[in-house]
Backbone as JSON, one array per atom type, in Angstrom:
{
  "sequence": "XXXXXXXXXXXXXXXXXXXXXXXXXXXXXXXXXXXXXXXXXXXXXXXXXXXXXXXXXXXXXXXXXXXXXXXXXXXXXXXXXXXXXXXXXXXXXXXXXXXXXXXXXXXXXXXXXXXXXXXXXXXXXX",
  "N": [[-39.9, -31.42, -72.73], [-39.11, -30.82, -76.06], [-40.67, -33.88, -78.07], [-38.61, -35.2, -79.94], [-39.26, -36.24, -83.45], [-37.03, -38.16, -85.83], [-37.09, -39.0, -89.05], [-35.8, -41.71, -91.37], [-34.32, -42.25, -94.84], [-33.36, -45.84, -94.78], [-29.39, -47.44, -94.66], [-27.89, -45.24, -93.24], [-24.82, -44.84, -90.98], [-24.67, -45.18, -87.89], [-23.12, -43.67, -86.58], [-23.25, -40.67, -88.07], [-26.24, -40.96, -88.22], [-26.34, -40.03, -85.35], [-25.29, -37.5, -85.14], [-27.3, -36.17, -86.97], [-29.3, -36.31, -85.22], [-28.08, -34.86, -82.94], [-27.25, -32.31, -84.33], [-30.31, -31.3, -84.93], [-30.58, -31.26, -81.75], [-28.86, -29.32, -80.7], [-30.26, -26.85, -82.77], [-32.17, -26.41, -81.44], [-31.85, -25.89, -78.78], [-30.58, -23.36, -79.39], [-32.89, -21.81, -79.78], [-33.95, -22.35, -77.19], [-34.91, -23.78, -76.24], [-34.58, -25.97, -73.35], [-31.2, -27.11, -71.88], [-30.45, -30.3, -71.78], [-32.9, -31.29, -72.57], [-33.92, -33.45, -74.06], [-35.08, -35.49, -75.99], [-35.7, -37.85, -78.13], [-36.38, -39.86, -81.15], [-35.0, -41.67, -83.88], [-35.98, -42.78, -86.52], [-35.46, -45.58, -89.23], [-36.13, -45.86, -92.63], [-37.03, -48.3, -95.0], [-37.72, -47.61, -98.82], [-40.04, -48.22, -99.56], [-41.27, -47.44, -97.4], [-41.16, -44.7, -96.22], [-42.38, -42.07, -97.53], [-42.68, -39.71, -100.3], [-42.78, -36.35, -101.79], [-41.0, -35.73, -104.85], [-40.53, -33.44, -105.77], [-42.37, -31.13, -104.65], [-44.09, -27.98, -104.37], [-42.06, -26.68, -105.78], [-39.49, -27.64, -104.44], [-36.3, -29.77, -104.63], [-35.69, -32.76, -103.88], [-34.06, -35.35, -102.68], [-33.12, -38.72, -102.5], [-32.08, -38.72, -100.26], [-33.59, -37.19, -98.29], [-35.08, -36.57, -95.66], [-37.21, -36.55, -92.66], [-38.53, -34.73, -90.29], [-39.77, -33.97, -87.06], [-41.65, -32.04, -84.33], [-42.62, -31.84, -81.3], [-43.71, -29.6, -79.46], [-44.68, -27.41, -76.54], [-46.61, -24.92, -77.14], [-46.76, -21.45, -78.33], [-44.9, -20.2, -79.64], [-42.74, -17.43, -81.46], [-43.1, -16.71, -84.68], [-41.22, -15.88, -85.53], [-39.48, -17.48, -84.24], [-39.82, -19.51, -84.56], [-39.03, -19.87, -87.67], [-36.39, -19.08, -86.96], [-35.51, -21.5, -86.23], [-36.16, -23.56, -88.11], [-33.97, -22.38, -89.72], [-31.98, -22.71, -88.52], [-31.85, -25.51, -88.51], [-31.8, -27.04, -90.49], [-29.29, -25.3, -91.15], [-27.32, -26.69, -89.53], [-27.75, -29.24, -89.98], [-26.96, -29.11, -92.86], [-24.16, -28.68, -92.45], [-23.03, -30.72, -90.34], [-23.65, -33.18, -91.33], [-23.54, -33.02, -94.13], [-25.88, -32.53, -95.49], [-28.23, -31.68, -97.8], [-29.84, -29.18, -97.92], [-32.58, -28.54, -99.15], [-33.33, -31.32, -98.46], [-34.51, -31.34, -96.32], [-37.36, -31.71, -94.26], [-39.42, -30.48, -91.82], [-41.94, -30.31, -89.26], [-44.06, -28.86, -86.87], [-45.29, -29.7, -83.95], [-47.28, -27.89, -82.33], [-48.45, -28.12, -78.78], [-49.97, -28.16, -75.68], [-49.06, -27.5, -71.61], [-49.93, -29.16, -70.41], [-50.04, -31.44, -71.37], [-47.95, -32.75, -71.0], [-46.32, -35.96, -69.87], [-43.4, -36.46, -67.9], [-42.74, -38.89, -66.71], [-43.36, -40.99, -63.4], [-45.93, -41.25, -63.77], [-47.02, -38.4, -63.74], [-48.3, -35.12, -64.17], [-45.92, -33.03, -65.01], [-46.02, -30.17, -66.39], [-48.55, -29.2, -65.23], [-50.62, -27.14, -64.25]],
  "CA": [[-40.33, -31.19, -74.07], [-40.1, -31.27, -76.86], [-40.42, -34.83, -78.5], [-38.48, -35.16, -81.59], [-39.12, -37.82, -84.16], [-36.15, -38.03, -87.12], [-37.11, -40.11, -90.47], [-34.86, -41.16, -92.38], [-33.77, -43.81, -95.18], [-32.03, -46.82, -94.04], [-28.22, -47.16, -94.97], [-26.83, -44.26, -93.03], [-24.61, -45.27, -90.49], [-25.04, -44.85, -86.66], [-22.4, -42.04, -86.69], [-24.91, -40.13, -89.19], [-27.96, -40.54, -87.16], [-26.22, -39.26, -84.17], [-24.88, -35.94, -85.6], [-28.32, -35.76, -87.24], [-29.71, -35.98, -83.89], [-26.73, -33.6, -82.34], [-27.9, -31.22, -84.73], [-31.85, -30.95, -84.48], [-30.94, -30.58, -80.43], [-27.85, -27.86, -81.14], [-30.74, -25.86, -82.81], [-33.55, -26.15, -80.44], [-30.91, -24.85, -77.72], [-29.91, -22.19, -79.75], [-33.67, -21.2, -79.9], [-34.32, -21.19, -76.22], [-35.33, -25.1, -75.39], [-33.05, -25.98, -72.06], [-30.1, -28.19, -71.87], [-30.87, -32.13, -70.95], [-34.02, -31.69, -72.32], [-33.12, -34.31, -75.3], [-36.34, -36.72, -75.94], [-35.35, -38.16, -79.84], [-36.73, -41.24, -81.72], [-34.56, -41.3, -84.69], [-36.41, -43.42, -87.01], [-34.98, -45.73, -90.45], [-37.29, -46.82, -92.96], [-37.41, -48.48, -96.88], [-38.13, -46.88, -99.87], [-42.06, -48.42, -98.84], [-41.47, -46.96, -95.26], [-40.97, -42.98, -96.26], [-42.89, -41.43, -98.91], [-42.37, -38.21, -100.47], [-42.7, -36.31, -103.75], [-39.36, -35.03, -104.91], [-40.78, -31.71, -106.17], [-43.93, -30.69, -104.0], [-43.69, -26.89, -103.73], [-40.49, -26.53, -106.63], [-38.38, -28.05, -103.68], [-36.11, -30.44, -105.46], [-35.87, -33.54, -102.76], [-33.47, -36.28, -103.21], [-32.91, -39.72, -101.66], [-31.67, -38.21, -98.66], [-34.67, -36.6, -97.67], [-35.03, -36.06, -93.84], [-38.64, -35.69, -92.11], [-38.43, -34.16, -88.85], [-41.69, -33.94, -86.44], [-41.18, -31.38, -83.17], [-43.9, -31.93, -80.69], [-43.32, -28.74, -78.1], [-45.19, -26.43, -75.91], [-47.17, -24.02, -77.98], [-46.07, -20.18, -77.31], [-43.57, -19.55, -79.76], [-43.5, -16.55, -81.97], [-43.12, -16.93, -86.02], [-39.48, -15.28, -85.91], [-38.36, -18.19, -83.51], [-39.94, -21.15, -85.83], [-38.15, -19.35, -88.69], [-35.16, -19.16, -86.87], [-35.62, -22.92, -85.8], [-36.21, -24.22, -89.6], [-32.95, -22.56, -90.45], [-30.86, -23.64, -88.08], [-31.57, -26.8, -88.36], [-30.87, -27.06, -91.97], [-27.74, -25.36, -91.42], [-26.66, -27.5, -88.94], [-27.65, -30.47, -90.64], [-26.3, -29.06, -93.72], [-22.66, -28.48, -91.74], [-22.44, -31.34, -89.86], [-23.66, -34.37, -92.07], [-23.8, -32.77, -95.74], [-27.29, -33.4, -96.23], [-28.92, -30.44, -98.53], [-31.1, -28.05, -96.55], [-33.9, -29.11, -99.58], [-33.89, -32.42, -98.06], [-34.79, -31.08, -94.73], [-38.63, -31.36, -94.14], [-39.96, -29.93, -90.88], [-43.19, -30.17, -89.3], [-43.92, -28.11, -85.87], [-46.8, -29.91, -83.58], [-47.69, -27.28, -80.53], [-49.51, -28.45, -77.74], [-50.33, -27.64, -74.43], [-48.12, -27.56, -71.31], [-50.43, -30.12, -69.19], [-50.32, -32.57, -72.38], [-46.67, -34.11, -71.39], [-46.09, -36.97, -68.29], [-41.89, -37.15, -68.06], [-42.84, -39.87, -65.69], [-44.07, -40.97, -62.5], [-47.89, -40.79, -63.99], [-47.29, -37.15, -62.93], [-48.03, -34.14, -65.61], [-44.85, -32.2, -64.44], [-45.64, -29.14, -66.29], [-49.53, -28.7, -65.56], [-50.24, -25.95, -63.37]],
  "C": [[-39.2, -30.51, -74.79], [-39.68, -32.46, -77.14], [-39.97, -34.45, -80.03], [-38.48, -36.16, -82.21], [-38.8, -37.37, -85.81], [-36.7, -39.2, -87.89], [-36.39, -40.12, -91.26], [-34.92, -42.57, -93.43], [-33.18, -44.78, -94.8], [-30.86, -46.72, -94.82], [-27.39, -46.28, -94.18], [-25.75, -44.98, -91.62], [-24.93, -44.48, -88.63], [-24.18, -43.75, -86.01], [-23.24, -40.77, -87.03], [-25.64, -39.67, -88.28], [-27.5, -39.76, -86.01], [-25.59, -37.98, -84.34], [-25.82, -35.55, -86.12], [-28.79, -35.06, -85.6], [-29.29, -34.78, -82.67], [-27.63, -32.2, -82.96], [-29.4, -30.45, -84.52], [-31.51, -30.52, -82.79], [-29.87, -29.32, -80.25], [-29.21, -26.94, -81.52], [-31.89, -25.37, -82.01], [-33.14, -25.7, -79.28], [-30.72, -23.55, -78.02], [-31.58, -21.05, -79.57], [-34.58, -21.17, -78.56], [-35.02, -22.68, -75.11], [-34.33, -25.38, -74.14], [-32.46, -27.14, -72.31], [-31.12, -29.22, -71.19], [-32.02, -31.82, -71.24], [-33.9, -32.3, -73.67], [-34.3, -35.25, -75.37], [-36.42, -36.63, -77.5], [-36.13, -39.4, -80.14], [-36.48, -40.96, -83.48], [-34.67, -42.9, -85.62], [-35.69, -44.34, -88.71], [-36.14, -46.44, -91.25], [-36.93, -46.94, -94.59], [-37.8, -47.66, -97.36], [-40.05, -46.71, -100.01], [-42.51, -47.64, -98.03], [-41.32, -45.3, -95.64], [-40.92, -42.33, -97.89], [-42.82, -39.78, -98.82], [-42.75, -37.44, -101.42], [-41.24, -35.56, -103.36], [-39.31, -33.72, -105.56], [-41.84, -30.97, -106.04], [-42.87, -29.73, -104.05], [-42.18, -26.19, -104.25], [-39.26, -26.74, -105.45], [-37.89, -29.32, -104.45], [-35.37, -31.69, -104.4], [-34.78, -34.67, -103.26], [-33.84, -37.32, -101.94], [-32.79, -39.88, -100.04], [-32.45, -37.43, -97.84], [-34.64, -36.98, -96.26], [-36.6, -35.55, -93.02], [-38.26, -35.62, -90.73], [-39.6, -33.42, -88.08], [-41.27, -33.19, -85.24], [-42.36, -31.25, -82.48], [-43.02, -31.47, -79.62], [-44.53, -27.91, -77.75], [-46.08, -24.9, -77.06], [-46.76, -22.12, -77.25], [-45.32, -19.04, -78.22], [-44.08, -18.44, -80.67], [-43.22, -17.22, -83.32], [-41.37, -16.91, -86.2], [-38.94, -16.56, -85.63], [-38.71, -19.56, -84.32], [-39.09, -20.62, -87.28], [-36.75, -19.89, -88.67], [-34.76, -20.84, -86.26], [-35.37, -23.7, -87.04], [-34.49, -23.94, -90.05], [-31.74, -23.05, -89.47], [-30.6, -24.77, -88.11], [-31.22, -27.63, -89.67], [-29.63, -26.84, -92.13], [-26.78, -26.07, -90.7], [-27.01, -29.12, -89.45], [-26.56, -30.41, -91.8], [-23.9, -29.43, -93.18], [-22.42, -29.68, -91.26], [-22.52, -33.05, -90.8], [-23.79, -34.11, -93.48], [-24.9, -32.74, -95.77], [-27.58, -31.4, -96.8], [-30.06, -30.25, -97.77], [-32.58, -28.44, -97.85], [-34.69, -30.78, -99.11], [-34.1, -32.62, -96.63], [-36.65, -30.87, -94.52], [-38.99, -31.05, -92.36], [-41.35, -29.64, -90.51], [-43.31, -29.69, -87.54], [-45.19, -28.93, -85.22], [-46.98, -29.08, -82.26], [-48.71, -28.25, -80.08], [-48.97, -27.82, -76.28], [-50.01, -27.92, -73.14], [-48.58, -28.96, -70.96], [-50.48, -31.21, -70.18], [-49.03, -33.62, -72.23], [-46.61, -34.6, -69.59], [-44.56, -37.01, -68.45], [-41.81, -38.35, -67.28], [-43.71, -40.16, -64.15], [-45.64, -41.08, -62.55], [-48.09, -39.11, -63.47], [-47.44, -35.73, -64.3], [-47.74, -32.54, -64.6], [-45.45, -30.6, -64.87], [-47.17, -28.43, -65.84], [-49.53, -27.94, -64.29], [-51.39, -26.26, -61.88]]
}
């Protein structure tokens, strides 16, 4: 864990997506997830395919908008989703330009016995 699933517009190139991707797992290291644990699905979709508003919440959203879904282990405290949101803005921001307003973030906890890495076996249930 965790599963991450990137949305994005189509156009960017496959350089892009993978420094996107770089980034979201750079900050989920920094906040305590372990190395090699990398499980991405870095999604492209039409102007049809990824809806938005461009000023929910006086955030001012452009084209380049970015949804990002984190399905991990439930546990954490407030500080460390804090410090999760901004890193991953600033490492988006740093490594592909993209504006930290066009960074959306959505956190899904669940529960350890909820993931199979394989085998039909649920590795982390106790």
């Amino acid at each position: 864990m965790p599963l991450v699933r990137i949305d994005l517009r189509k156009g960017k190139t496959a350089e892009y997506r993978r420094r996107v991707g770089q980034a979201v797992y750079d900050a989920l290291i920094g906040v305590g997830v372990p190395r090699d644990d990398r499980f991405q699905v870095i999604q492209e979709h039409d102007s049809a395919g990824l809806v938005f508003d461009p000023g929910y919440l006086g955030v001012s959203r452009s084209e380049d908008f970015i949804s990002i879904q984190i399905t991990w282990n439930e546990g954490r405290t407030l500080e460390q989703k804090r410090a999760l949101y901004r890193a991953i803005a600033d490492g988006l921001h740093a490594s592909v330009a993209l504006r930290p307003e066009d960074v959306f973030i959505n956190l899904v906890e669940v529960k350890k016995e909820n993931w199979s890495f394989g085998n039909g076996v649920a590795q982390y249930a106790g």
